[in-house]
Phi, psi and omega in degrees: 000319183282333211282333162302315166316308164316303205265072160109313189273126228279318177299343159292325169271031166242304152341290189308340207271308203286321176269346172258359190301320188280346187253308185302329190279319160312327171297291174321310214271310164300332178272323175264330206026052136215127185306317157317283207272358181283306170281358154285322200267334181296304189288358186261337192290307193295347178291311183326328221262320195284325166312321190249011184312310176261057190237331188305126168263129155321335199257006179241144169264165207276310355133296187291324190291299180327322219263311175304327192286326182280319192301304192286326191266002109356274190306333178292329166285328167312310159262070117263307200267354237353056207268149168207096180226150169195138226256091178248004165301335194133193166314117204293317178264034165308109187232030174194143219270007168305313196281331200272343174245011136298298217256356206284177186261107192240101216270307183265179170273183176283303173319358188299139181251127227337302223278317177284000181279307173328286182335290201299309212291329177274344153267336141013285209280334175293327205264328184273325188283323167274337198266040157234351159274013187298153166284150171302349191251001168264329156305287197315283164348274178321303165350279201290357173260309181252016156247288210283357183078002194264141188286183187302300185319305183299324183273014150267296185321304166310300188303337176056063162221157144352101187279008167304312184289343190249359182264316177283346170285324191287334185315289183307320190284354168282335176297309175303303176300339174302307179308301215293326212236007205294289179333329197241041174240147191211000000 
């Protein structure tokens, strides 16, 4: 499909746009929280994706290279803007508050009791308010291991760093949060 893309053909980069939207715009949404600009943001990676197609070496996967192209223009924008939010409510493509507490980061069990669903939301919310002071190339990290799931080897390849380099960012952004949440530890 990219190697279609590459020479051109258009129904193939619509395909790809079709397989890739929802996870780069989860990735974008999670890094910004907001949706507007989260689909702004989706839409400047894919043009980047379509400009720069034939610069993809094939012997990398396409999945990882895509994943870069959003992530950084995430961190450019964060720092332009300084925005630093980030989304533990749930799915970005969530549309009724069912979908939005199915897919949310659920910190207790089903068994919780009011005072403890208060307790979880609120460290919930200490946990998104530190991991958004977070620096962006230690946010980007942290994410893609403990939201989107991906192991080191992988966040270095998407990141195109070291993996040396994605094992001290994630150490370190965990020791800052360690800082941060110091307060809420019991």
């Amino acid at each position: 499909m990219v190697s279609w893309a590459k020479q051109g053909h258009e129904a193939a980069f619509r395909e790809l746009v079709r397989r890739y939207e929802r996870p780069v715009f989860s990735l974008l949404y999670r890094m910004v929280r907001d949706r507007a600009l989260a689909e702004d943001l989706a839409q400047e990676t894919f043009i980047k994706v379509l400009n720069g197609l034939t610069s993809y070496r094939p012997e990398f996967k396409f999945s990882s290279w895509i994943f870069k192209i959003a992530n950084n223009a995430a961190i450019d924008h964060l720092r332009r803007r300084s925005l630093d939010t980030l989304s533990l409510d749930g799915s970005p493509s969530a549309s009724t508050p069912e979908q939005m507490q199915a897919t949310a980061l659920q910190l207790g069990d089903r068994a919780e009791s009011p005072l403890q669903h208060v307790e979880n939301r609120e460290l919930g919310s200490a946990i998104e308010r530190a991991i958004a002071r977070l620096r962006p190339e230690y946010r980007s990290c942290i994410m893609l291991r403990h939201v989107e799931g991906y192991s080191y080897e992988e966040i270095a390849e998407t990141l195109e760093l070291p993996l040396g380099t994605v094992k001290t960012y994630i150490h370190r952004a965990r020791n800052e949060l360690r800082v941060y949440l110091d307060d809420r530890r019991d």
